[in-house]
Structures are given as structure tokens and as C-alpha cells.
N, C-alpha and C positions, 0 to 999 in steps of 0.2 A: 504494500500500500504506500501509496507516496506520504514522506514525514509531513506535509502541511496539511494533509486532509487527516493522516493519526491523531496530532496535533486535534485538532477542531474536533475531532467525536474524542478525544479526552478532555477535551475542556467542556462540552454539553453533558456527558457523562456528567463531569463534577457539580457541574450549576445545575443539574438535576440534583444529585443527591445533595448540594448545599440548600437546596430551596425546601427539600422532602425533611431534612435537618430540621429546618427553622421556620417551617412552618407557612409563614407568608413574607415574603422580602419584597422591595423594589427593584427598578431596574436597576437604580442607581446604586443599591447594595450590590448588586452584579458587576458593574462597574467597577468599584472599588473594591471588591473581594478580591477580581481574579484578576485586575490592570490594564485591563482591555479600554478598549474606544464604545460608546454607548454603543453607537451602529454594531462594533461586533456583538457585544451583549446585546442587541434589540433580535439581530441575524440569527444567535443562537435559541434565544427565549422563541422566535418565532418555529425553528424546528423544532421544539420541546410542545410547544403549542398546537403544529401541526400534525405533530404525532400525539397526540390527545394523553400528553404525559403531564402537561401543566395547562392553566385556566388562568384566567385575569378576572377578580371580582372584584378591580375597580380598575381604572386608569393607572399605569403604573405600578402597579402588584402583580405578583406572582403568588403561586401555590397550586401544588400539586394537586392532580385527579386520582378517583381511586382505581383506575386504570391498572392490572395486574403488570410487574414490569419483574425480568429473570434481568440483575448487571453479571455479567462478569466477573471474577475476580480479579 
């Protein structure tokens, strides 16, 4: 697999399990957690969203669905 796409699905990995962690976060906590650009935090929350792993119950918020999800180890 080419390293900048491994990269990117271990970094959604993670902002999945940091968001399932903590319950409901911001974008902006994504931002700041992991040192990315909003756009890339908005890029990734969108696949995480697309794959009906996260929800937005407001502008700006994240949290997880109870969508059954196997990670990896």
C-alpha cells in the first residue's frame, strides 16, 4: 500500500477511536489532537461519517454510531 494512503487510514483509525474514547469532540479537538489542517480533519471526519461510523448532532460535533465496527490490532 503506498505510505501516504497507510498514513491516512491510520490516522481515521485513530480519530475514530479518539472520538469513541471521548464520547463527543469537535472538529477543532481533531485538529488539535492529531496536528493536522481543519480540511484534513473535516476530509477525514467526512469518511468516518460516510461510513456511518460517526454522526454530527450538532454543527461541529462529532460522536460515534452504534454501528458494529471489528479494528484491527
Amino acid at each position: 500500500m503506498n505510505p501516504a494512503t497507510d498514513r491516512m487510514l491510520t490516522r481515521i483509525k485513530d480519530v475514530y477511536l479518539y472520538i469513541l474514547d471521548r464520547g463527543i469532540v469537535t472538529t477543532e479537538n481533531v485538529v488539535e489532537e492529531f496536528g493536522i489542517t481543519n480540511r484534513t480533519a473535516q476530509r477525514d471526519l467526512n469518511v468516518l461519517e460516510y461510513n456511518e461510523l460517526i454522526t454530527s448532532p450538532a454543527r461541529g460535533k462529532w460522536t460515534t454510531t452504534k454501528k458494529k465496527v471489528k479494528l484491527p490490532s
